[in-house]
PyMOL Python script that loads the backbone (N, CA, C, O; Angstrom):
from pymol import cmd

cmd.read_pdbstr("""\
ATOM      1  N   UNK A   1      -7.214  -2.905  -5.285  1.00  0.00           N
ATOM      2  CA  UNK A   1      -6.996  -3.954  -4.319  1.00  0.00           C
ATOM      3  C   UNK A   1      -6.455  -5.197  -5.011  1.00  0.00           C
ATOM      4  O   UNK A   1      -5.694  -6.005  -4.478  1.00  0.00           O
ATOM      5  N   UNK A   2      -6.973  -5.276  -6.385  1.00  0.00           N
ATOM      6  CA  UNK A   2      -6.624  -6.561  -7.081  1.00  0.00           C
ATOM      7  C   UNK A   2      -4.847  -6.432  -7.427  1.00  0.00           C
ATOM      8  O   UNK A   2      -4.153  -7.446  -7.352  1.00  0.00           O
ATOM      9  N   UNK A   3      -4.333  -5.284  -7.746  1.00  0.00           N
ATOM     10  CA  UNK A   3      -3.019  -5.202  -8.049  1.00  0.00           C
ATOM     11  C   UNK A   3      -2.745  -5.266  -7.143  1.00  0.00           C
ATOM     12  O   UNK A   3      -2.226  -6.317  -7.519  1.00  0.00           O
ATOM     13  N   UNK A   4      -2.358  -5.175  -5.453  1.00  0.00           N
ATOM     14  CA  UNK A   4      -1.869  -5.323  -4.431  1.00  0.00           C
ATOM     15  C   UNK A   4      -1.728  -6.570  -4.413  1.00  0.00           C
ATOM     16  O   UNK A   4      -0.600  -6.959  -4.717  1.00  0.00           O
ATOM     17  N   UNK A   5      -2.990  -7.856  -3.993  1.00  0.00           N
ATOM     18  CA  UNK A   5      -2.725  -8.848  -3.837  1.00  0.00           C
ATOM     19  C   UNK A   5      -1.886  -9.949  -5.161  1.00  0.00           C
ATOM     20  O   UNK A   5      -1.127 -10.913  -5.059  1.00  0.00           O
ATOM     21  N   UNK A   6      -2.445  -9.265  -6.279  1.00  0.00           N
ATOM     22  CA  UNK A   6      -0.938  -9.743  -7.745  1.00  0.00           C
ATOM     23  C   UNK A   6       0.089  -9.444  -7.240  1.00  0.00           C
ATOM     24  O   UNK A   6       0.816 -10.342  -6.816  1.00  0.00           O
ATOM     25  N   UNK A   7       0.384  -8.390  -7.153  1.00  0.00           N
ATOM     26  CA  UNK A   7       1.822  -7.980  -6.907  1.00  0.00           C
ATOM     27  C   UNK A   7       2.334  -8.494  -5.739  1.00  0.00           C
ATOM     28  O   UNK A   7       1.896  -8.277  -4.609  1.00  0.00           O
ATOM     29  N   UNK A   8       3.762  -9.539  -6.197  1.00  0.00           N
ATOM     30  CA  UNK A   8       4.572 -10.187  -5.281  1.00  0.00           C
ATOM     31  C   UNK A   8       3.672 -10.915  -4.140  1.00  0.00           C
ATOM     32  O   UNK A   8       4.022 -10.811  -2.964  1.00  0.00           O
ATOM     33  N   UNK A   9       2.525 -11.643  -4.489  1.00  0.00           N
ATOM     34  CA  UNK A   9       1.818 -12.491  -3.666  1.00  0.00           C
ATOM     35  C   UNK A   9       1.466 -13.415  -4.131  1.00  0.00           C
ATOM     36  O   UNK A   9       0.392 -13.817  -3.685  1.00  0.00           O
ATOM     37  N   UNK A  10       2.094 -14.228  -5.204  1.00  0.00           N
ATOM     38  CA  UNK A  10       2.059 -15.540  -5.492  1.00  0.00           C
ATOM     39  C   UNK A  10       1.100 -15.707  -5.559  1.00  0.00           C
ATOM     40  O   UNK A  10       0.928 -16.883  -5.239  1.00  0.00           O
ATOM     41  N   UNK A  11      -0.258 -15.030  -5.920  1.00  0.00           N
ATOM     42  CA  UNK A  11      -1.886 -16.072  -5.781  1.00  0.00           C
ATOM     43  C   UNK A  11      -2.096 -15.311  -6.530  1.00  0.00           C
ATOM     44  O   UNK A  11      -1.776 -14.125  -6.457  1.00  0.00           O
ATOM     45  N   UNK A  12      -2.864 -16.016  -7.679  1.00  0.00           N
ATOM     46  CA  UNK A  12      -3.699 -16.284  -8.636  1.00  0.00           C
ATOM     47  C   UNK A  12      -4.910 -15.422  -8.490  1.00  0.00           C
ATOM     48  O   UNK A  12      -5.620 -15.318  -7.489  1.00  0.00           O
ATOM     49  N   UNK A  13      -5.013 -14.941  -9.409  1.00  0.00           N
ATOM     50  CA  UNK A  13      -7.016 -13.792  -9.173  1.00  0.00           C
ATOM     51  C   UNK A  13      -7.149 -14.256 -10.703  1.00  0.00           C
ATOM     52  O   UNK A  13      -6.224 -14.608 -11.435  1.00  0.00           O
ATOM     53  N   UNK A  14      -8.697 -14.163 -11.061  1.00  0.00           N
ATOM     54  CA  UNK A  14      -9.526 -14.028 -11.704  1.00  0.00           C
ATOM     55  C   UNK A  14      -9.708 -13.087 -12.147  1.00  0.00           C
ATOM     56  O   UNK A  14     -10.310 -13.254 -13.208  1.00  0.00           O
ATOM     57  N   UNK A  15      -9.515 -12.019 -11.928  1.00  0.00           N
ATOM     58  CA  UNK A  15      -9.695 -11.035 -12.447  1.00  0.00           C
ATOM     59  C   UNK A  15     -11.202 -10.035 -11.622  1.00  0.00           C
ATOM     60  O   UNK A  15     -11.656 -10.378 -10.530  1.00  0.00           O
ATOM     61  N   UNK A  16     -11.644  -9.071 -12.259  1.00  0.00           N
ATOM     62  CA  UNK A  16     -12.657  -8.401 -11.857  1.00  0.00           C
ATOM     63  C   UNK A  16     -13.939  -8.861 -12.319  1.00  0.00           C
ATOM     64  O   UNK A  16     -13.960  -9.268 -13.481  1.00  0.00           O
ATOM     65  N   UNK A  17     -14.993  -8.885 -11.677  1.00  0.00           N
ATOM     66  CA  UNK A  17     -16.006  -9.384 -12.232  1.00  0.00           C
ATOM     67  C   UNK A  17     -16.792  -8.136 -12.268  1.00  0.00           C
ATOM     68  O   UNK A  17     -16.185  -7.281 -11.623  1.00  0.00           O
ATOM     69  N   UNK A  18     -18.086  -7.603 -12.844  1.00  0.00           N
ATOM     70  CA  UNK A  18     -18.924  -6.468 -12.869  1.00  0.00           C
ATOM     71  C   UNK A  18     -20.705  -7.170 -12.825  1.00  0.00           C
ATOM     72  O   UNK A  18     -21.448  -7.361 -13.787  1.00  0.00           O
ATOM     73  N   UNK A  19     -20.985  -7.438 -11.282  1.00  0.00           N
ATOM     74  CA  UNK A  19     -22.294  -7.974 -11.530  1.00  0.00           C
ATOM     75  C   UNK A  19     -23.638  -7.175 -11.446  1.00  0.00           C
ATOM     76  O   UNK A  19     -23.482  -6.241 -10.659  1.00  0.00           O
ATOM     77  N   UNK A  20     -24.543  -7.195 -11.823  1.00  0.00           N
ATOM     78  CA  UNK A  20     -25.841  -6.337 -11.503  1.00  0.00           C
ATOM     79  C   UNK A  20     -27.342  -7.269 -10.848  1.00  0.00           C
ATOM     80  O   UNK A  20     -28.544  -7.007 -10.820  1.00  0.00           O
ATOM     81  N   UNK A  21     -26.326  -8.684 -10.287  1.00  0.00           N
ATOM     82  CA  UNK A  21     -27.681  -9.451  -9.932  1.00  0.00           C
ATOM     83  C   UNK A  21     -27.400  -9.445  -7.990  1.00  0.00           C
ATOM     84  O   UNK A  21     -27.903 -10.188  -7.147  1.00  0.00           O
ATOM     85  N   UNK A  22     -26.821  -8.772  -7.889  1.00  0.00           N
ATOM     86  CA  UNK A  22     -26.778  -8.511  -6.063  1.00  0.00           C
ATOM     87  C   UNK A  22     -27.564  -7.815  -5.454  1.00  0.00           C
ATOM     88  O   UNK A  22     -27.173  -6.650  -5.380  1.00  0.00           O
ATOM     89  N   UNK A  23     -28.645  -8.036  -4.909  1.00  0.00           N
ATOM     90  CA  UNK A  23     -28.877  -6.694  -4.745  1.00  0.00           C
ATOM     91  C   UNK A  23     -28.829  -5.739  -3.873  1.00  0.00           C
ATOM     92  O   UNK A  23     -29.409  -4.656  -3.945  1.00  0.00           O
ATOM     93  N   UNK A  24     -27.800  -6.309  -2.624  1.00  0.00           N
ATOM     94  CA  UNK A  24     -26.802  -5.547  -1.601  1.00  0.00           C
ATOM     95  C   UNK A  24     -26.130  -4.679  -2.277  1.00  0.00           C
ATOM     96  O   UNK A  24     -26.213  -3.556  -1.779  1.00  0.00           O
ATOM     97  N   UNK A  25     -25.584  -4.730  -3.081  1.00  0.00           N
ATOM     98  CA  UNK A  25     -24.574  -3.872  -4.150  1.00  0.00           C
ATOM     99  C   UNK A  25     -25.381  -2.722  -5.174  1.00  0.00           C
ATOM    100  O   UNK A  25     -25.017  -1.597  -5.515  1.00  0.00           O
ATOM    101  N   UNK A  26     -26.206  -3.235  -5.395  1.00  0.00           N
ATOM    102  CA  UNK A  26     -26.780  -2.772  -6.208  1.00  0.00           C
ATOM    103  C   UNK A  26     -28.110  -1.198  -5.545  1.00  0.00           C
ATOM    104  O   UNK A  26     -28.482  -0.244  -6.229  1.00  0.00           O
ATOM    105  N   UNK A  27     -28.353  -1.394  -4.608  1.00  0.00           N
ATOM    106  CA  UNK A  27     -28.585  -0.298  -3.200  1.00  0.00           C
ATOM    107  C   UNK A  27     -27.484   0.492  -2.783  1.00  0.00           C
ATOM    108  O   UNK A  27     -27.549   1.622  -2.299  1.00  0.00           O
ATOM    109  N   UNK A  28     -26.533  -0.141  -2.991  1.00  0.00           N
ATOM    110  CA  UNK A  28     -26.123   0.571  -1.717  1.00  0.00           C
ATOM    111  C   UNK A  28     -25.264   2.063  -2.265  1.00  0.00           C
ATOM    112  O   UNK A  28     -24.747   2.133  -3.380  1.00  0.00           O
ATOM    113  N   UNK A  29     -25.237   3.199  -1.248  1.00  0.00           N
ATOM    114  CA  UNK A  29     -24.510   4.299  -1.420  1.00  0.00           C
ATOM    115  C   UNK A  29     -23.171   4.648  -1.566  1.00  0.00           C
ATOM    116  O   UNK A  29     -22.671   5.762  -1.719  1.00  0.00           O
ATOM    117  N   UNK A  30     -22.636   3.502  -1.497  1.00  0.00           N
ATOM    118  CA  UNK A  30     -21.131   3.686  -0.729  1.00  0.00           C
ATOM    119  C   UNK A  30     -20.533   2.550  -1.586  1.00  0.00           C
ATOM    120  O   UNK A  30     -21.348   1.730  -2.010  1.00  0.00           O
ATOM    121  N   UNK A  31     -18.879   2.328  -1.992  1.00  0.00           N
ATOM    122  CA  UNK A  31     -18.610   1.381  -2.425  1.00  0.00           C
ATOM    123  C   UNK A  31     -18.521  -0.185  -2.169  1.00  0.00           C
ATOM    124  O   UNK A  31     -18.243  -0.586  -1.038  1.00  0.00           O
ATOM    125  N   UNK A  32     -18.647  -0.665  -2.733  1.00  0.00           N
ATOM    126  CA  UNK A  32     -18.553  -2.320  -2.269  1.00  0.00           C
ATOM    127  C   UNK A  32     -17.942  -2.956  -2.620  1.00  0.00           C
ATOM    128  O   UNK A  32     -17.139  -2.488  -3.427  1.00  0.00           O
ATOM    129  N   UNK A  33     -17.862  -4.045  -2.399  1.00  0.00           N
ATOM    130  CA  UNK A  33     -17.058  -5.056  -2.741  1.00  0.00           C
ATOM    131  C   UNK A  33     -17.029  -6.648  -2.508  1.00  0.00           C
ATOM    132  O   UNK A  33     -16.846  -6.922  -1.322  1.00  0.00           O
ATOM    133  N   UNK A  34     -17.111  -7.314  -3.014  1.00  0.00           N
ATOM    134  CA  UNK A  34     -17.103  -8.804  -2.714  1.00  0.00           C
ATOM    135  C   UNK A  34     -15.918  -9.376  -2.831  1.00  0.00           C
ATOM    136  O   UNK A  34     -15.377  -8.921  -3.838  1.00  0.00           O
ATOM    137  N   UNK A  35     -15.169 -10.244  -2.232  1.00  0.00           N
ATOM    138  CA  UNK A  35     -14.019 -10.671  -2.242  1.00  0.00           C
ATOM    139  C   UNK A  35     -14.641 -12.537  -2.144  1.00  0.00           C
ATOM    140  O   UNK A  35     -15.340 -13.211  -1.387  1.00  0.00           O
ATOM    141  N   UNK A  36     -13.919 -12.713  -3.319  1.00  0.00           N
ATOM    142  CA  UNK A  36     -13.785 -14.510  -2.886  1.00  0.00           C
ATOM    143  C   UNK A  36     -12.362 -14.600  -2.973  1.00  0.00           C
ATOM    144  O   UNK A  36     -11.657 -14.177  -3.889  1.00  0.00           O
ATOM    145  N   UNK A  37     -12.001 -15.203  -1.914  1.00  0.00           N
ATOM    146  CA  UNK A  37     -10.479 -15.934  -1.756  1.00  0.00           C
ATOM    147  C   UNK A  37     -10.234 -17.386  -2.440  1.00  0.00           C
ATOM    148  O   UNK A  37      -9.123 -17.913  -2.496  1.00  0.00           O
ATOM    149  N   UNK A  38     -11.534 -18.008  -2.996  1.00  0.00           N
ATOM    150  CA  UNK A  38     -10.466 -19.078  -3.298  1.00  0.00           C
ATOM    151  C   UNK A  38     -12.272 -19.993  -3.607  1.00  0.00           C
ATOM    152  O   UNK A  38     -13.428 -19.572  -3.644  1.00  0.00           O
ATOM    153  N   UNK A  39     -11.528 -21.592  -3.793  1.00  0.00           N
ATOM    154  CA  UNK A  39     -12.539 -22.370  -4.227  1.00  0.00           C
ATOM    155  C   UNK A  39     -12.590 -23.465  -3.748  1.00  0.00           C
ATOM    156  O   UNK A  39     -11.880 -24.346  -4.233  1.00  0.00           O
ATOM    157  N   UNK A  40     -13.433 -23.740  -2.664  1.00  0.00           N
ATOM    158  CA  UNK A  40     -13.054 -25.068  -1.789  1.00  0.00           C
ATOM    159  C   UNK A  40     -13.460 -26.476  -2.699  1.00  0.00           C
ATOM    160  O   UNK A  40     -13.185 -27.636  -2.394  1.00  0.00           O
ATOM    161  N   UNK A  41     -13.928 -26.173  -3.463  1.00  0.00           N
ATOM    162  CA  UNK A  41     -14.140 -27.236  -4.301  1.00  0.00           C
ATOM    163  C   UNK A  41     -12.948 -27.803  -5.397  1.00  0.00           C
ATOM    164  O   UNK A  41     -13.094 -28.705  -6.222  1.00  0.00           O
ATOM    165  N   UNK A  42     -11.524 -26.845  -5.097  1.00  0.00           N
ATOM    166  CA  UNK A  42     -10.873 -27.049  -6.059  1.00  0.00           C
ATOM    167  C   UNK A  42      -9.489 -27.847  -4.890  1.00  0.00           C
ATOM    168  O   UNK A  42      -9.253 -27.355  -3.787  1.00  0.00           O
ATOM    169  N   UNK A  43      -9.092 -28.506  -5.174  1.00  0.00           N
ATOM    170  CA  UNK A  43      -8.209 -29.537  -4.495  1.00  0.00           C
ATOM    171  C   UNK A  43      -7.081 -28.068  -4.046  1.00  0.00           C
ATOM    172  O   UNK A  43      -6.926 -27.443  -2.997  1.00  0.00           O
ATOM    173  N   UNK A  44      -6.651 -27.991  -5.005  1.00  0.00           N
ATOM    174  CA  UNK A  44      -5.022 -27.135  -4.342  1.00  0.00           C
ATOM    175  C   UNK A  44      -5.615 -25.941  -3.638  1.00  0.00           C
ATOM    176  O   UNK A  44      -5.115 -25.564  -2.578  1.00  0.00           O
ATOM    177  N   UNK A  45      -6.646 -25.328  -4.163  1.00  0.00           N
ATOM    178  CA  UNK A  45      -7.044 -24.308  -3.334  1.00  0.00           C
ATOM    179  C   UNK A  45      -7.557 -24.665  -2.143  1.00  0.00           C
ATOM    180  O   UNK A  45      -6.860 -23.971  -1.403  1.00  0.00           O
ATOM    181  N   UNK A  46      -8.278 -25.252  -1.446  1.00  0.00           N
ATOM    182  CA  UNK A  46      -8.401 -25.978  -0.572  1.00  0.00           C
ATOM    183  C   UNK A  46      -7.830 -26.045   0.427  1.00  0.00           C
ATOM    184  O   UNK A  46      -8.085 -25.649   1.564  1.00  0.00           O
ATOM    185  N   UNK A  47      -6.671 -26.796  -0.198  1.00  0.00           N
ATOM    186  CA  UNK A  47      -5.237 -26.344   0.920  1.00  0.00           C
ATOM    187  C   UNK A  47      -5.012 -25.606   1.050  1.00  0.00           C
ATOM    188  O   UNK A  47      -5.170 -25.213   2.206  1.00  0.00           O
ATOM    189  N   UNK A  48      -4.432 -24.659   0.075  1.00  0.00           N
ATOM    190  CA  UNK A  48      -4.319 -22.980   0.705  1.00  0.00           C
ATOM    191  C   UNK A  48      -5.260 -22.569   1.311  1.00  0.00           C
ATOM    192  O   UNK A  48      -4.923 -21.581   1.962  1.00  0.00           O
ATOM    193  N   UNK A  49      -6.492 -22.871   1.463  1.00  0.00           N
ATOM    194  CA  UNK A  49      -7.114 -21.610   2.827  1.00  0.00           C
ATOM    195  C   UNK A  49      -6.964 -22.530   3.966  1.00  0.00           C
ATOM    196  O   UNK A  49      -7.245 -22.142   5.100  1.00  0.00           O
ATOM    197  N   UNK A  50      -6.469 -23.923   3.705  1.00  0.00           N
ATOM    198  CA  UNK A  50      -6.108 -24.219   5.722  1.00  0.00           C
ATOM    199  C   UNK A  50      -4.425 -24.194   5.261  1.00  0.00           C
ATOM    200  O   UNK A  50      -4.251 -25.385   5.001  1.00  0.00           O
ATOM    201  N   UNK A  51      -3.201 -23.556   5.034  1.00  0.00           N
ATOM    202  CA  UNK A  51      -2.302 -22.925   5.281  1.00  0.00           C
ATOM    203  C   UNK A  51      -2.535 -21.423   6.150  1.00  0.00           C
ATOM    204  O   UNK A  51      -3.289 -20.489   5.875  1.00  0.00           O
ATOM    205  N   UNK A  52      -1.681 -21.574   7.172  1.00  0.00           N
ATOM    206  CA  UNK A  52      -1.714 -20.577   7.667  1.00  0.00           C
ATOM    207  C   UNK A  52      -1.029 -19.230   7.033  1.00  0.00           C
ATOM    208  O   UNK A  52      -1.458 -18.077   7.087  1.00  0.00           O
ATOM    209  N   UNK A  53      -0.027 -19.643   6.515  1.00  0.00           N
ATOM    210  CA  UNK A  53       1.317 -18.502   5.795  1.00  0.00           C
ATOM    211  C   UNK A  53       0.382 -18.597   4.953  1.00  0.00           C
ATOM    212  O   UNK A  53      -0.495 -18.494   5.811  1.00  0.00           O
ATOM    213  N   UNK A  54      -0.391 -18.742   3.694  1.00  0.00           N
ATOM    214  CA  UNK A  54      -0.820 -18.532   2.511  1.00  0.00           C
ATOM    215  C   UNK A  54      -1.591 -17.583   2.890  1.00  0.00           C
ATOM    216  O   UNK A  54      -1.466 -16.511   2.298  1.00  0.00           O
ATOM    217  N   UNK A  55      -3.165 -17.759   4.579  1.00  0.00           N
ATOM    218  CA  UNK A  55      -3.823 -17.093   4.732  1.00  0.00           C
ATOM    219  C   UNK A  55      -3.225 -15.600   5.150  1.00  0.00           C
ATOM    220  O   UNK A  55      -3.824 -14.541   4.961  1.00  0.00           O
ATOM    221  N   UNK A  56      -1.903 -15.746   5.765  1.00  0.00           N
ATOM    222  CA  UNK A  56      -1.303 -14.376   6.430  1.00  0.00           C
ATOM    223  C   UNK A  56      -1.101 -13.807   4.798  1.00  0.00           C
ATOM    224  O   UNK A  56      -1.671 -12.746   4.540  1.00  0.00           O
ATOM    225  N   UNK A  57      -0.510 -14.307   3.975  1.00  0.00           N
ATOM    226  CA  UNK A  57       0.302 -13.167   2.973  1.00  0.00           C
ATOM    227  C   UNK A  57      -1.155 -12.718   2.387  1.00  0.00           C
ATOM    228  O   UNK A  57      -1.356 -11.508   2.287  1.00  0.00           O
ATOM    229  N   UNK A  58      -2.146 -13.596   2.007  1.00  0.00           N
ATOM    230  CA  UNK A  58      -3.552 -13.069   1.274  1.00  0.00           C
ATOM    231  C   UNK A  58      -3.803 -12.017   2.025  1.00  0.00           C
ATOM    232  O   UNK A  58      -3.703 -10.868   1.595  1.00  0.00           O
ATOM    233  N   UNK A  59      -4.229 -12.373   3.469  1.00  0.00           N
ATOM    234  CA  UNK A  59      -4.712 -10.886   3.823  1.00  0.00           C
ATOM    235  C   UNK A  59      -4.340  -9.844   4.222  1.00  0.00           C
ATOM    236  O   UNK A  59      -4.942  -8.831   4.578  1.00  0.00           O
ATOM    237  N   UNK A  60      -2.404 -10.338   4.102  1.00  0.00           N
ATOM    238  CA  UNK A  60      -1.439  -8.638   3.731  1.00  0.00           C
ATOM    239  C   UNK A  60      -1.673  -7.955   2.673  1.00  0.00           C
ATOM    240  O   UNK A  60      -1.876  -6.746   2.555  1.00  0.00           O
ATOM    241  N   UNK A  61      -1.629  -8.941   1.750  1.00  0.00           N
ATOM    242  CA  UNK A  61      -1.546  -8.157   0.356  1.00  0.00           C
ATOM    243  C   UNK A  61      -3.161  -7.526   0.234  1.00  0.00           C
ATOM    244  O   UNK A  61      -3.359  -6.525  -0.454  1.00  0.00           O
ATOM    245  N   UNK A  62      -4.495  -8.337   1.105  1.00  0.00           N
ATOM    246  CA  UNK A  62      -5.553  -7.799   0.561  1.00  0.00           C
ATOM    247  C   UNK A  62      -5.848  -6.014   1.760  1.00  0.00           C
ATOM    248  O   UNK A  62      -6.578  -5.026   1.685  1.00  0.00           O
ATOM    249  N   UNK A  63      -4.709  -6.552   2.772  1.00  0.00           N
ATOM    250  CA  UNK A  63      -4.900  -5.149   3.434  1.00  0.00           C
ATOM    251  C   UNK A  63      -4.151  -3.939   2.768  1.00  0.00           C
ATOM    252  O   UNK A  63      -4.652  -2.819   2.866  1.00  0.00           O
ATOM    253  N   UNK A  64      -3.394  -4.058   2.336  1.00  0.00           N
ATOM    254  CA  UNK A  64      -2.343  -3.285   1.865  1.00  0.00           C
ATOM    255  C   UNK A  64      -3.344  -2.616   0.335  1.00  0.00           C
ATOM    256  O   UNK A  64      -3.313  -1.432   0.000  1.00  0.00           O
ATOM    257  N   UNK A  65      -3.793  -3.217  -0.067  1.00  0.00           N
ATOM    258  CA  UNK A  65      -4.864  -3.341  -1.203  1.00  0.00           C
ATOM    259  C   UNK A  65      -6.051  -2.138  -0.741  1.00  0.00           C
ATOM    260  O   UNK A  65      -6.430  -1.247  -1.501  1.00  0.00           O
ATOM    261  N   UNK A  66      -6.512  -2.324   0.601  1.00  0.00           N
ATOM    262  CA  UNK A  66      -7.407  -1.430   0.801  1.00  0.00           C
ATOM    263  C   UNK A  66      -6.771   0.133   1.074  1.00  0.00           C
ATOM    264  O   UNK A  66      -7.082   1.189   0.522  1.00  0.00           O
ATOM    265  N   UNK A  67      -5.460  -0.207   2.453  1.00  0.00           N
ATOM    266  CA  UNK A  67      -4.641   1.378   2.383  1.00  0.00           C
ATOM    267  C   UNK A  67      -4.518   1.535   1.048  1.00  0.00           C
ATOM    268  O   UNK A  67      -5.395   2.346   0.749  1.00  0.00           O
ATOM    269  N   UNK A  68      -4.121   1.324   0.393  1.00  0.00           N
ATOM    270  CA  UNK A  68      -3.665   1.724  -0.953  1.00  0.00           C
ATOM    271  C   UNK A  68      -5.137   2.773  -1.995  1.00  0.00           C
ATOM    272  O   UNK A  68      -5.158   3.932  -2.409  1.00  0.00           O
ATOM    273  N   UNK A  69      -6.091   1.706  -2.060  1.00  0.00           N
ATOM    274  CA  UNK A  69      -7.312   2.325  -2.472  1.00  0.00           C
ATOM    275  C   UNK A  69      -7.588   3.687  -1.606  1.00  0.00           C
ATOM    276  O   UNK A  69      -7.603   4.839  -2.040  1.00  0.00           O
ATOM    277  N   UNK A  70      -7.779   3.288  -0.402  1.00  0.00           N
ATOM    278  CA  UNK A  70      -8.585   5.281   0.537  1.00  0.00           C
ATOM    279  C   UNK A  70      -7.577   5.918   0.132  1.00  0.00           C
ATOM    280  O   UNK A  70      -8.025   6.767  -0.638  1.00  0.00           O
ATOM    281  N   UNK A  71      -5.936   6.063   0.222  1.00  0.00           N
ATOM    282  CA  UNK A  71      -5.465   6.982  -0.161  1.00  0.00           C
ATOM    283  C   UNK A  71      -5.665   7.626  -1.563  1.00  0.00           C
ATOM    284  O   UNK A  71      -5.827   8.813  -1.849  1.00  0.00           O
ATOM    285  N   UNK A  72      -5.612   6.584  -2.317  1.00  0.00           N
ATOM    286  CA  UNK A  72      -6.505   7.159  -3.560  1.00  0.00           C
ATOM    287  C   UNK A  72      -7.495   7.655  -3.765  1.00  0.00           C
ATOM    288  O   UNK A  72      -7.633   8.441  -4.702  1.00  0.00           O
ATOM    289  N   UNK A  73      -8.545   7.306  -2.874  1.00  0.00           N
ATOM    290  CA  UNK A  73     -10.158   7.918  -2.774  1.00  0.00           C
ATOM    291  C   UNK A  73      -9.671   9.471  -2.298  1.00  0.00           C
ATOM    292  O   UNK A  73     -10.198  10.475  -2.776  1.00  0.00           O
ATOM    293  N   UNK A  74      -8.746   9.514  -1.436  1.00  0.00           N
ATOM    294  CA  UNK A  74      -8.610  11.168  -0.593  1.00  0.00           C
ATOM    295  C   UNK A  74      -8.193  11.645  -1.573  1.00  0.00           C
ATOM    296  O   UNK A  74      -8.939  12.548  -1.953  1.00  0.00           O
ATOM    297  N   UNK A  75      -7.190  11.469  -2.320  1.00  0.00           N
ATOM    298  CA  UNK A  75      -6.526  12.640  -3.283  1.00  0.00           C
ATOM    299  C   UNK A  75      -7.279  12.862  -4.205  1.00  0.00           C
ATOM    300  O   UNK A  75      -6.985  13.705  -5.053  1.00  0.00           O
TER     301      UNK A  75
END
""", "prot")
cmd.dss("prot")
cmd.show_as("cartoon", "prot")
cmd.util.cbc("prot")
cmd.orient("prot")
């Protein structure tokens, strides 16, 4: 999902994090995932989540991110 939204979507990731202090995640059977979009505490980011076009392309690229993953889970 993280290479989808890199690729040709202009926004910035952090990268992957690997936590063991959740403990929704840490139960559960099935995969998970936490997504943070951004940091309201940070001035420019800020703005981008009240842009509307910034919010549309994030959650193309983060949908496209998920088709992308199940087809991989099936094969």
């Amino acid at each position: 999902m993280i290479n989808s939204v890199q690729t040709n979507g202009g926004i910035h990731t952090k990268g992957i994090s690997f936590r063991s202090d959740i403990t929704g995640f840490n139960w559960s059977e099935v995969p998970t995932t936490l997504i943070e979009m951004g940091f309201m505490t940070n001035p420019e980011e800020d703005r981008n989540l009240s842009n509307p076009h910034y919010l549309r392309n994030l959650m193309t690229k983060l949908a496209e991110g998920i088709v992308t993953y199940r087809g991989q889970a099936r094969a």
